[in-house]
N, C-alpha and C positions, 0 to 999 in steps of 0.2 A: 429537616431540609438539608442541614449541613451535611449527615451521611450521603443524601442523597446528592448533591453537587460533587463530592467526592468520588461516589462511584462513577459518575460521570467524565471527572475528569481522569479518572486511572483506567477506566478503560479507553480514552482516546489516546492515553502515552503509550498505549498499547502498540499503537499505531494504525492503520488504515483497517484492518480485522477488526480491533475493538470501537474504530469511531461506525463502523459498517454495525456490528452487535451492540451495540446502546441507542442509534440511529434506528435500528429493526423495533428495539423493542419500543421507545418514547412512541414507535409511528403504529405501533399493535395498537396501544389502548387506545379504543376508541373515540370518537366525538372531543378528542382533548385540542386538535389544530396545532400541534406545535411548530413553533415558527425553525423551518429546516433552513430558511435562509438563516439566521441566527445561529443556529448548530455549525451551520457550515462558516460561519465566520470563528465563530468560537472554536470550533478546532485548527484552524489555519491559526489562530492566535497560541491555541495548548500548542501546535505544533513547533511554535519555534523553540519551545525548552530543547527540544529534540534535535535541531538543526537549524541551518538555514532553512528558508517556506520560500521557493520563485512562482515564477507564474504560471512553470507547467504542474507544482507539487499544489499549486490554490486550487486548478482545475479539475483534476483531480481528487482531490476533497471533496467538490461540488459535485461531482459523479457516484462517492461513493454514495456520498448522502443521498444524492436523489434516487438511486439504484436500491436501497435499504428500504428507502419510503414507498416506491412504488410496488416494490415485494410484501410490505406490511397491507399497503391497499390492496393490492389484489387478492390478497387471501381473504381479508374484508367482504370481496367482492362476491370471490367463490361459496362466503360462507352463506350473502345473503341471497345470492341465486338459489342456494340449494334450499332459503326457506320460503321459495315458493311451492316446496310440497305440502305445507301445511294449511296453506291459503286454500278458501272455496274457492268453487268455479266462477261462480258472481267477479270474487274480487281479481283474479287472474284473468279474466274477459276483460278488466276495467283497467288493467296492468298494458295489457297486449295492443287496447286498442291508444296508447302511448306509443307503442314501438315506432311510426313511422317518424314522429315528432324527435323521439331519442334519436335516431338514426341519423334525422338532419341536422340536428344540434348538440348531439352528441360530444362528439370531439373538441368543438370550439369550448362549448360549455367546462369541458376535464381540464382542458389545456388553462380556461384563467383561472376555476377552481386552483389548478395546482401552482399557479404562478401566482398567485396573489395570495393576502391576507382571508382571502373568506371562505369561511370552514368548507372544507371539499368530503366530509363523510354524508350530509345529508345526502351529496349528489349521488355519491357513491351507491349510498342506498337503494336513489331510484334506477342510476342503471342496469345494476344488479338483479333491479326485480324486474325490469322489462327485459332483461336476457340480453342487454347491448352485447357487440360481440367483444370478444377477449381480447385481442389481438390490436384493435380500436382503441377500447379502453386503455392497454397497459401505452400504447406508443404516443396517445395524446396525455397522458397522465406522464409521464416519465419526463415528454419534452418539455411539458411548462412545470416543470420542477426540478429540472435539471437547469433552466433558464434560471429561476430563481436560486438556485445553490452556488452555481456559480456563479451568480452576480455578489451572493453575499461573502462569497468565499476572497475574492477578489479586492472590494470594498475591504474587507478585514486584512486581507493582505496591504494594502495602501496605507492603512490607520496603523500599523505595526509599523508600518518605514517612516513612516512621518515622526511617530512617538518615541523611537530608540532612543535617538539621538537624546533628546528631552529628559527621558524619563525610562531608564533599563525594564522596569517593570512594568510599564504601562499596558502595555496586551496584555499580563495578565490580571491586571485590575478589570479591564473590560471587558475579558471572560469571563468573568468571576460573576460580574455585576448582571451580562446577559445571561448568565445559568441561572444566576438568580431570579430574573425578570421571567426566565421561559418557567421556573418550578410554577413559581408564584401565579403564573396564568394558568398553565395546568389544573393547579388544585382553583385558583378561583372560576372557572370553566365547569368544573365538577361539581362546584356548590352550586353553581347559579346554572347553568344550560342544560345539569341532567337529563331529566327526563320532559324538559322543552328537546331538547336537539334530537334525542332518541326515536327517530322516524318509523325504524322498523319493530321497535320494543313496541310503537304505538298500535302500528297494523297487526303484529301478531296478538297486541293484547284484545285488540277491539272483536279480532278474528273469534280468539279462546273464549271470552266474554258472547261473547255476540249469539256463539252456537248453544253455550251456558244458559242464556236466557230462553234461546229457544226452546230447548229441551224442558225446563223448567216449567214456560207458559206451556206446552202440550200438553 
């Protein structure tokens, strides 16, 4: 874990490039929900080694991160649109006749996914396979996540001005301690929600299996 906070943090002294590439990649691996509000505080805290942090370098922060995240989702998105070529016709009849429902609640539904705490890949998953459209997706996804980065970017900007004075080091003790908290979720995430959270792993296996058996009984 210790490599791993390290890499973390040397590529955010990187500056706004490397907190954008460690940002893409935490937000690639799947089903893990990492807390980007967190990230975005946590680097607004790496960032003062580097300089002064004001209110327009927090917000900032909170843009790159929510721009990295939402490029990591979409490709999520694209990937699992494209496996509804392997889906019967049954199950994609059973997909489609969701679409009007996705449509009406679409949006709202991305936008708290992405602004809150509650894992936003399963949802991911169902839009993707009802064919919500792109353009939908990426602008309600980006806004409630963009909400959220820079509220925490800001929040960690404040907790830095309050704590100088006190204590020189204290942002980065509290970077330190949330990189810690976000590894540690990550990997407890992966023990425990695998293949419970894995929505689409479920439908393609049920799919693979399913025609398996048929084949079998004939």
């Amino acid at each position: 874990m210790q490599d791993i906070l390290q890499f973390i943090n040397s590529m955010i002294m990187e500056g706004y490039l490397g907190l954008f590439v460690v940002c893409f990649i935490i937000n690639m691996i799947p089903f893990l929900s990492p807390s980007n509000m967190v990230l975005s505080g946590v680097a607004v805290l790496t960032f003062t080694l580097l300089g002064p942090v004001g209110l327009l370098e927090a917000v900032a922060i909170g843009v790159v991160v929510a721009i990295s995240a939402t490029l990591a989702k979409l490709i999520h998105f694209y990937v699992v649109r494209g496996s509804r070529l392997v889906l019967s016709e049954e199950r994609l009849k059973s997909l489609d006749s969701e679409r009007e429902r996705v449509e009406k609640w679409g949006a709202i539904a991305l936008f708290i996914a992405a602004a809150s705490p509650v894992p936003d890949d399963p949802l991911i998953v169902y839009v993707g396979l009802t064919k919500y459209n792109t353009l939908k997706f990426t602008l309600s996804y980006f806004t409630g996540k963009v909400t959220i980065t820079i509220a925490g970017a800001i929040v960690a900007l404040f907790v830095g001005v309050l704590t100088s004075g006190f204590f020189e080091s204290m942002p980065i003790v509290i970077a330190s301690i949330a990189l810690t908290a976000i590894i540690t979720g990550i990997l407890f995430k992966r023990k425990t929600e695998g293949e419970e959270s894995d929505m689409l792993q479920d439908i393609l296996e049920e799919q693979v299996l399913g025609d398996s058996d048929d084949s079998d009984s004939a």
